[in-house]
C-alpha positions in Angstrom: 55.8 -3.6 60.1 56.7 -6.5 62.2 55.6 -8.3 65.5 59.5 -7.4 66.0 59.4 -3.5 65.5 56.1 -3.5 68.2 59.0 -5.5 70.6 61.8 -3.3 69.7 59.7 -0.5 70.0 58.8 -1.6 73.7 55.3 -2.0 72.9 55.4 -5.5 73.9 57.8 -7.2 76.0 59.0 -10.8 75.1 57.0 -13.3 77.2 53.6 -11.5 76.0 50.4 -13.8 76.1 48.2 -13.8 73.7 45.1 -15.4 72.8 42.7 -16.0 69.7 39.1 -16.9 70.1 36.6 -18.3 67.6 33.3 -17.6 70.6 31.3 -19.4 67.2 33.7 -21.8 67.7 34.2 -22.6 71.1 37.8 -22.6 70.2 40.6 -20.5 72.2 44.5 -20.7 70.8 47.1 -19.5 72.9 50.7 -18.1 72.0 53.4 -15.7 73.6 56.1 -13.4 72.3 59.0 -15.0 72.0 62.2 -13.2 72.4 63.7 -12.7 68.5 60.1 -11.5 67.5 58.1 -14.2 66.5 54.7 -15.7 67.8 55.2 -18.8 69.6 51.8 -21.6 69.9 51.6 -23.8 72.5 53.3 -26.5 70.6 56.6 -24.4 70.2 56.0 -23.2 66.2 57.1 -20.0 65.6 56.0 -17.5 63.2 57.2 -13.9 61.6 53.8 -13.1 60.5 50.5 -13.4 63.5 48.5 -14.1 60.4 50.4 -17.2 59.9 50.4 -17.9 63.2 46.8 -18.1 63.2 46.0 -20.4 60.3 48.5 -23.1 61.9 46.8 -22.6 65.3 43.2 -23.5 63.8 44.9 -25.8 61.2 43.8 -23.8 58.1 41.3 -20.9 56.6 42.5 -17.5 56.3 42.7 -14.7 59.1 44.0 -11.4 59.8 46.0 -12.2 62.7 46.8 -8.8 63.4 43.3 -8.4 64.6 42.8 -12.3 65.8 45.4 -12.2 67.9 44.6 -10.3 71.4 46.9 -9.3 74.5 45.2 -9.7 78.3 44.1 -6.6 78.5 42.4 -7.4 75.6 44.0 -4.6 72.9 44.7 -6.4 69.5 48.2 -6.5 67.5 47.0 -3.8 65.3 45.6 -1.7 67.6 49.3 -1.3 69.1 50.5 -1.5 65.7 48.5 1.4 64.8 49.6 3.6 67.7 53.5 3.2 66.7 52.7 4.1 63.5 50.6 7.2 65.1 54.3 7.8 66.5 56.0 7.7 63.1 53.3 9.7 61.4 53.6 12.5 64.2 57.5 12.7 64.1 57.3 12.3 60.5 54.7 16.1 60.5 57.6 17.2 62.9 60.1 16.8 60.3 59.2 16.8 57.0 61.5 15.6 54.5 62.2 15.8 50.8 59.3 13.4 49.6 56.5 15.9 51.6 57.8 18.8 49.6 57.7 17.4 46.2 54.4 16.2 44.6 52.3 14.0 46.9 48.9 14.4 47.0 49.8 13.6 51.1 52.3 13.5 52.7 53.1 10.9 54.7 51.6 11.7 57.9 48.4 12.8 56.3 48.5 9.5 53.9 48.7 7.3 57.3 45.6 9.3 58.0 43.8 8.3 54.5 44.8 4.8 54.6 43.1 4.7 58.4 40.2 5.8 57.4 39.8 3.8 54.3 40.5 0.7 56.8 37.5 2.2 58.6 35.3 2.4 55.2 36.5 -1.4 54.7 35.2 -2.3 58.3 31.9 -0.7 57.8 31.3 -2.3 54.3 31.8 0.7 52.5 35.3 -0.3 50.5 36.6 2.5 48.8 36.6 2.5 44.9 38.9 4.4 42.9 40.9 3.8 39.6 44.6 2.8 39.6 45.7 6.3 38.5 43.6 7.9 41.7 45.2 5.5 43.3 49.2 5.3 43.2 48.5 9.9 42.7 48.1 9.5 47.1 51.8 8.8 46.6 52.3 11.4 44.3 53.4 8.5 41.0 52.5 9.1 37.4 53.2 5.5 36.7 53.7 1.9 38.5 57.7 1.8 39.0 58.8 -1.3 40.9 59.9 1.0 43.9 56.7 2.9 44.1 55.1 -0.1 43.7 56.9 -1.9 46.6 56.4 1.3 48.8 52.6 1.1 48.1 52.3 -2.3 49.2 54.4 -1.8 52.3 52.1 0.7 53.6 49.1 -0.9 52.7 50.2 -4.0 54.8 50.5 -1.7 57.6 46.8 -1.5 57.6 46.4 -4.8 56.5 44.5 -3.7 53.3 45.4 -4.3 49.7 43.3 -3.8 46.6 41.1 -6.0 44.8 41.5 -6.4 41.9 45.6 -6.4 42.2 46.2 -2.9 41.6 50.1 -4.1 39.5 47.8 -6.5 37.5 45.1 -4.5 35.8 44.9 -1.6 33.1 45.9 2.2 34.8 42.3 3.2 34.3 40.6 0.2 35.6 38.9 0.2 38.6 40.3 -1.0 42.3 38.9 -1.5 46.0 40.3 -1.3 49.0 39.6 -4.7 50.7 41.2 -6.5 54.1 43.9 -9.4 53.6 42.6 -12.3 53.9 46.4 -13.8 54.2 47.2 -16.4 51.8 49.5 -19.2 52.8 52.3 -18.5 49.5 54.2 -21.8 50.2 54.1 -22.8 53.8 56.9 -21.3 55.2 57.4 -18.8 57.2 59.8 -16.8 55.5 60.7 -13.1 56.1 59.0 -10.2 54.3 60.6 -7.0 54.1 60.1 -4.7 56.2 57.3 -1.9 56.2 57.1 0.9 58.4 55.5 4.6 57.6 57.2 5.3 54.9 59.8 3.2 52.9 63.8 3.5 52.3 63.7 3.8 48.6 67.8 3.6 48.6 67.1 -0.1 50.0 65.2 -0.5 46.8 66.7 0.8 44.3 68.7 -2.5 42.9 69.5 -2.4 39.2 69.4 -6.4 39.2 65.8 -6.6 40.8 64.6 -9.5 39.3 62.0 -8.6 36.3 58.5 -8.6 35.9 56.4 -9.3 33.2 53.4 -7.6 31.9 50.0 -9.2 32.7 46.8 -9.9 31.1 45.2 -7.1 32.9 47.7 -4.4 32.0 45.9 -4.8 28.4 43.4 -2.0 28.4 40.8 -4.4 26.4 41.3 -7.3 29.1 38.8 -5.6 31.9 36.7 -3.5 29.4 33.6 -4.8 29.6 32.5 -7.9 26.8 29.9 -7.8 24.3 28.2 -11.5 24.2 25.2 -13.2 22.9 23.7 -16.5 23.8 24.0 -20.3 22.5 20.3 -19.5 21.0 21.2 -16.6 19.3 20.8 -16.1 16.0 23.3 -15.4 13.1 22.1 -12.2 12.1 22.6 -10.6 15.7 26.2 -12.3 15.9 27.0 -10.8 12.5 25.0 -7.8 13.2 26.9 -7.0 16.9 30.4 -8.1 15.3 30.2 -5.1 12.3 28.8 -2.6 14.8 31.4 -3.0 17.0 34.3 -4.0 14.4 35.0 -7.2 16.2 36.4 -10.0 14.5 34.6 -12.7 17.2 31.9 -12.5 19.8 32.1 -14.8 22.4 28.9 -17.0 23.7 28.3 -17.0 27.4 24.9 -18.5 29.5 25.1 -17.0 32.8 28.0 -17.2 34.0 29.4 -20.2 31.7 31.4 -19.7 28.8 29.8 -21.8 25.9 32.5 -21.0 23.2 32.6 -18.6 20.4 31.5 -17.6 17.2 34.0 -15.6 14.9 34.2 -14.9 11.0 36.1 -17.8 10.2 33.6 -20.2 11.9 30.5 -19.1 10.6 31.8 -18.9 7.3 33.2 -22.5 7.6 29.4 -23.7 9.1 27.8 -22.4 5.8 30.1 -23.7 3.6 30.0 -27.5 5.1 26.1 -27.2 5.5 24.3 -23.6 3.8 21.7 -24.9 6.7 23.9 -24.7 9.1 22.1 -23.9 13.0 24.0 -21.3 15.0 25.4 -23.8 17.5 27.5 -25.3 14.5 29.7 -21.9 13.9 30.3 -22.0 17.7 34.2 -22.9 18.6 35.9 -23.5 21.5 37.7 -20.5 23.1 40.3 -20.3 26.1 39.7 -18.6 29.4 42.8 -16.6 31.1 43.0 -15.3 34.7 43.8 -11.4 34.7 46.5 -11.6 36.5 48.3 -14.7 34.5 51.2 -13.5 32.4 51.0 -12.5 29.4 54.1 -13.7 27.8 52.3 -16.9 28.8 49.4 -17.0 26.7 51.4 -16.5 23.5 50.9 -20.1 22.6 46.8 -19.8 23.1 46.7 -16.6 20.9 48.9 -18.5 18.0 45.8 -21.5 18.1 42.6 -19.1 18.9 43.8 -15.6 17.9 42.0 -14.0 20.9 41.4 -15.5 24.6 38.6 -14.8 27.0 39.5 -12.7 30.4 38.1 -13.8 33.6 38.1 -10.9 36.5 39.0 -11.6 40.1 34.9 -12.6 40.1 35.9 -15.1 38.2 33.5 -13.3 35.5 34.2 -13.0 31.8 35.1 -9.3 31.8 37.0 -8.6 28.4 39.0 -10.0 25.7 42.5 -10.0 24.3 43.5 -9.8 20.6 46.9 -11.1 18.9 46.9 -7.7 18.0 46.3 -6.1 21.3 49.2 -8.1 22.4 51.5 -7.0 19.2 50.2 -3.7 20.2 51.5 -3.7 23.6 55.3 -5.1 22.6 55.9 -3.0 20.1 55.3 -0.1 22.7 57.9 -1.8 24.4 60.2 -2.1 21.7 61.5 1.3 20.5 62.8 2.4 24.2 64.3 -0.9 24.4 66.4 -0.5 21.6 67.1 3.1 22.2 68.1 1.8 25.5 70.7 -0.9 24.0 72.3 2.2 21.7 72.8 4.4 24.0 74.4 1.5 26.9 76.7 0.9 23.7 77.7 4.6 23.3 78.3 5.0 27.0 80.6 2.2 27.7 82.5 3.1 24.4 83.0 6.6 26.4 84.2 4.8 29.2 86.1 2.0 26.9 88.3 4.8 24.7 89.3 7.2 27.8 89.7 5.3 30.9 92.2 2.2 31.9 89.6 -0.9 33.1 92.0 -0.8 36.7 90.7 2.9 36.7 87.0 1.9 36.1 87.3 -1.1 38.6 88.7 1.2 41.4 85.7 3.0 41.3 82.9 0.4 40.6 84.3 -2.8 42.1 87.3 -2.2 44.6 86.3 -4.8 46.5 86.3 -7.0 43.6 82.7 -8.6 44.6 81.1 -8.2 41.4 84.0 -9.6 39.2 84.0 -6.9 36.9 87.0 -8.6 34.8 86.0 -6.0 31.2 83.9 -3.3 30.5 81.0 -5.6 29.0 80.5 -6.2 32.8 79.9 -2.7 33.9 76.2 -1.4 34.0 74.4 2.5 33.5 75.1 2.5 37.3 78.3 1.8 37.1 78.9 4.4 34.2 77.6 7.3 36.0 79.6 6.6 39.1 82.5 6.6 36.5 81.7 10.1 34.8 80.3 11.5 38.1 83.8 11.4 39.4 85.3 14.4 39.2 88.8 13.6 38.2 87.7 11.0 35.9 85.4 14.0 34.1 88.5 16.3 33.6 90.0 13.2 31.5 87.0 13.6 29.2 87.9 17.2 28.4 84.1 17.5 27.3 82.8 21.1 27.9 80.1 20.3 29.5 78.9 20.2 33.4 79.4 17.2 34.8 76.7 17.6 37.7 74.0 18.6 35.0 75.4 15.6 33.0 75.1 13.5 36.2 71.8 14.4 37.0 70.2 13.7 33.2 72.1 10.0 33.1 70.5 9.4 36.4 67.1 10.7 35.2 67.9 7.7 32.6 68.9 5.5 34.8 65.4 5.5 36.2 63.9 5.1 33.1 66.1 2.3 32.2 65.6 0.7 35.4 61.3 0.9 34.8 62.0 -0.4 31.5 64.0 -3.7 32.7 61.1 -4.2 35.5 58.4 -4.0 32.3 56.6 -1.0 33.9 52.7 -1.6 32.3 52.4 2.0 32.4 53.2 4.5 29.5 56.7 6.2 29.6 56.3 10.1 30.3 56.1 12.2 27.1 59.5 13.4 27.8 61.1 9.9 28.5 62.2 9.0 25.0 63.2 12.4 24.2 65.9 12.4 27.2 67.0 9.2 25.6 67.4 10.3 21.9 68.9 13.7 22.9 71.7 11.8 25.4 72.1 9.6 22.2 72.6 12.5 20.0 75.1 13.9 22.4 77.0 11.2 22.8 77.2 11.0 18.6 78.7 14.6 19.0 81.1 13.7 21.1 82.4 10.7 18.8 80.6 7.9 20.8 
């Protein structure tokens, strides 16, 4: 939700003062509503987001200008904000729609509710804690898909909360709170963000050529697990001793806070060879720290030199480690829908290749001629099913089969593909690959 939606909404009315006061300070910043939506300081800068508006009034720092910024009567942003979304919530009970009968945990209205009172835990010090997979289950998701996703932090920013650590970034079973935004200045701009109200348009969403996302550090389940260390004065025989226990093939060595290296088989067996003498400190080798939330393709050149790298948590704190073989581990999960994927986008537009004219296909995908479909290597799964969704165009299959049951299971895979291309870090449903394989299969039958 916008400054704009409180204005369109007749909540405010353009011209609205309003004021921010440091009393610590002795500072007081002015602004007004301008007309298209935006908060207007004193020296004419205008902002989309009061939070931004804020930092350039005090000329840094980080606030929630939702609640900084106050009207005359002396109600915040949010507190109006909050009361148009009490609006939505109650129209929203009124007339509940296809997402309140299927499987959220709330429904909309009621998940407002829940993400009010968790704002009121926040304010009280008393942040919830939950896992990721507690989490997303209020909106009734199995796994992170980039539309849930976006949803989620839509209505989170409605409440100006957001998790720490980033609930995208970390392992499904790791452990999230429910913190405030402190905004972050992302470039300093003050571009637009998309819109948030109650609940989200997922058609708006749903964009096959969404750019990708990668999997991060944290999605590793072994990044945030906890880390088994011993000190620079250890000795070799509690090193050796913790590494067999636990079947690790290094141990890192960590004073405090500070990472002092690490000790792994190759080392100490390099130390006693050079000196049989050799002091603990010598088998200890210098090992790379990674932020949780860095991306994982990127530390492919660090795990090719040390084999494993350190992960720090949003604390800053050492908190797990990650393998070349965790990492091998995680892209060959990847690997087999991918390629199951490919076949079956082969076998499709071979369908549409051997019974259809490309003017035919066009017509239907492309009559405008935006996209520049100029062959059938152009055309996407979307792009298929609008083809053999069309009723007409079915018939010059001659397949007996339904088309609307057919229609439904490619767009069932269409989702999956889609989660796929946006490198979803969670599992695929048991059933996924199976509705892959068995539209493969079909599509053999059918001389595809």
């Amino acid at each position: 939700m916008t400054v704009g939606d409180l204005l369109e909404a007749g909540y405010l009315n353009a011209g609205a003062k309003l004021t921010f006061e440091r009393p610590r300070r002795g500072e007081k910043h002015h602004a007004e509503l301008a007309a298209n939506g935006k908060v207007q300081l004193s020296d004419g800068q205008l902002f989309r987001s009061p939070s931004r508006a804020a930092i350039a009034a005090v000329g840094g720092g980080s606030f929630d200008g939702w609640h900084a910024w106050t009207l005359d009567d002396g109600r915040t942003l949010d507190q109006l904000r909050q009361q148009l979304l009490d609006e939505a919530a109650q129209q929203a009970s009124e007339t509940p729609s296809e997402a309140e009968a299927g499987n959220e945990l709330f429904t909309p209205a009621e998940r407002h509710e829940q993400l009010k009172r968790a704002r009121e835990l926040v304010d009280t010090g008393k942040p919830p804690t939950l896992t990721v997979r507690e989490f997303i289950g209020w909106w009734g998701a199995l796994r992170r898909g980039y539309l849930i996703t976006k949803q989620i932090e839509a209505e989170l920013a409605n409440h100006s909360l957001t998790t720490l650590p980033n609930f995208e970034k970390v392992h499904f079973d790791s452990t999230v709170q429910l913190v405030t935004t402190a905004q972050k200045e992302e470039d300093g701009t003050d571009e637009d963000t998309p819109p948030s109200p109650l609940t989200v348009d997922k058609s708006a969403l749903d964009d096959e050529d969404e750019p990708e996302t990668g999997l991060t550090v944290g999605n590793l389940p072994s990044a945030l697990s906890e880390v088994i260390s011993v000190p620079p004065d250890a000795t070799y025989e509690q090193a050796i001793t913790l590494m067999v226990i636990n079947d690790y093939s290094q141990i890192p060595v960590i004073s405090g806070r500070n990472l002092r290296g690490a000790v792994t088989w190759k080392s100490i067996a390099r130390a006693r060879h050079a000196k049989p003498d050799a002091t603990f400190s010598d088998a200890i080798i210098p090992a790379r720290e990674i932020s949780y939330d860095h991306d994982l393709i990127d530390i492919l050149p660090a795990l090719a030199e040390f084999e494993f790298v350190l992960v720090k948590d949003q604390t800053q704190k050492i908190a797990g480690i990650v393998t070349a073989s965790d990492v091998a581990a995680a892209y060959g999960s990847l690997a087999s829908p991918f390629f199951l994927i490919g076949e079956l986008d082969q076998r499709l537009r071979r369908v549409i290749m051997r019974n259809f004219e490309l003017s035919e296909v066009q017509n239907h995908c492309d009559p405008q001629g935006q996209r520049g479909v100029s062959s059938f290597d152009d055309l996407s799964i979307g792009d298929y099913q609008r083809v053999l969704e069309n009723p007409t165009l079915w018939d010059q299959l001659g397949w007996p089969l339904d088309r609307k049951v057919f229609g439904k299971r490619l767009d069932e895979i269409r989702i999956i593909r889609n989660d796929l291309m946006h490198f979803n870090p969670d599992p695929l449903p048991d059933d996924a690959i199976q509705k892959i394989r068995n539209m493969i299969n079909l599509l053999r039958e059918y001389g595809a």
